[in-house]
matplotlib code that plots the C-alpha trace (Angstrom):
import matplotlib.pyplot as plt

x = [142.6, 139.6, 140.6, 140.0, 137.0, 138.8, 140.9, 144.1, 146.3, 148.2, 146.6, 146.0, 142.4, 141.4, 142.8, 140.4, 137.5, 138.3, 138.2, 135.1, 133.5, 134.9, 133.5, 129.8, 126.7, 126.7, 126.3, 129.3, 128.5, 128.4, 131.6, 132.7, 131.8, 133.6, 136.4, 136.8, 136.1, 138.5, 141.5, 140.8, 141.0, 141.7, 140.5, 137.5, 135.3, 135.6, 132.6, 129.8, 131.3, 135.0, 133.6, 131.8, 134.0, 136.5, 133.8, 133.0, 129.3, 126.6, 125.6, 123.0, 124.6, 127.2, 124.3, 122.3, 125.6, 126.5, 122.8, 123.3, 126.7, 125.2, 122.1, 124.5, 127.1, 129.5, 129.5, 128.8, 128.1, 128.4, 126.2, 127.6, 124.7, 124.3, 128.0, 129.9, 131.1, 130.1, 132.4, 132.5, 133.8, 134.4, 132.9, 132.3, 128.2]
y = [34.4, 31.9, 28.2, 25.2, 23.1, 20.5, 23.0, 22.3, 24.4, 21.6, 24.0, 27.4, 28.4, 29.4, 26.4, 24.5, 26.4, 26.1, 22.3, 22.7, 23.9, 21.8, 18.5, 19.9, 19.8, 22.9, 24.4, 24.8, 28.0, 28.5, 26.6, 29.0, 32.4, 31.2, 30.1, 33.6, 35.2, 33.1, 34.3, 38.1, 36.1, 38.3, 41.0, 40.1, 42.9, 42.8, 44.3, 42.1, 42.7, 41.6, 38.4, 37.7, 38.0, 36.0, 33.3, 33.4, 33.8, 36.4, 39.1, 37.3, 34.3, 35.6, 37.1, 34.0, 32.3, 34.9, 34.5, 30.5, 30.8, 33.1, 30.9, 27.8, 29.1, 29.6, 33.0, 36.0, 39.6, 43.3, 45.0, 48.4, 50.9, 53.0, 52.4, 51.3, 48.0, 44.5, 42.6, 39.0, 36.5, 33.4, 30.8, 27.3, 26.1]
z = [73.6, 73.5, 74.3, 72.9, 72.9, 75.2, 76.9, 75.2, 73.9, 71.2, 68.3, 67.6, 69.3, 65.4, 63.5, 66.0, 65.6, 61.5, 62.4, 64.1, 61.2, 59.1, 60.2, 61.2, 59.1, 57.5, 54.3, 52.0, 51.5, 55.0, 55.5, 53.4, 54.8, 57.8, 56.5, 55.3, 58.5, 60.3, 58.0, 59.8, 63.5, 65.7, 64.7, 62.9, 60.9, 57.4, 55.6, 53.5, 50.1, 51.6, 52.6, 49.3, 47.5, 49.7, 49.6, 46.2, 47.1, 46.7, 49.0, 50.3, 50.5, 53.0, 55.1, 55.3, 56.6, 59.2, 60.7, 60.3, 62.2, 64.5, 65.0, 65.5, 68.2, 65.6, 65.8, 68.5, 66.2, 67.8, 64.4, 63.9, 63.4, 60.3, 58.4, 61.0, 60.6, 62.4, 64.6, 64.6, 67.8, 66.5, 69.7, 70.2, 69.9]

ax = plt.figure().add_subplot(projection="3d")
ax.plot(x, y, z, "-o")
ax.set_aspect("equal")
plt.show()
């Protein structure tokens, strides 16, 4: 399991990384999106359409924030090929 930003351990490695995101510049939407993909933490691979509708956002929308997150640090993703689903890490930037 990933550790904390300041190596502690007082909190939960995803409640941290929720915190993270939470107080950082980002969108809401993209707030959003991640919020979403935290709530599958460990094992993270829900499809597109799960997480839009979670988020309450369009297709797009949810793709624009995974690239964000990605592009950010937020975010480390294995993309299945074809129909197999992605896999998200949740990280640190």
């Amino acid at each position: 399991m990933p550790r904390r930003r300041d190596g502690g351990s007082a909190k939960p490695f995803v409640a941290d990384w929720r915190d993270a995101v939470r107080d950082s510049s980002l969108r809401s939407s993209v707030k959003c999106v991640a919020l979403v993909l935290s709530t599958y933490y460990p094992d993270v691979w829900p499809s597109i359409t799960t997480l839009s509708r979670g988020a309450s956002v369009a297709r797009r929308s949810t793709l624009a924030a995974i690239e964000k997150l990605e592009r950010v640090g937020f975010l480390d993703v294995r993309r299945g090929r074809g129909r197999a689903v992605n896999h998200y890490a949740l990280r640190y930037p």
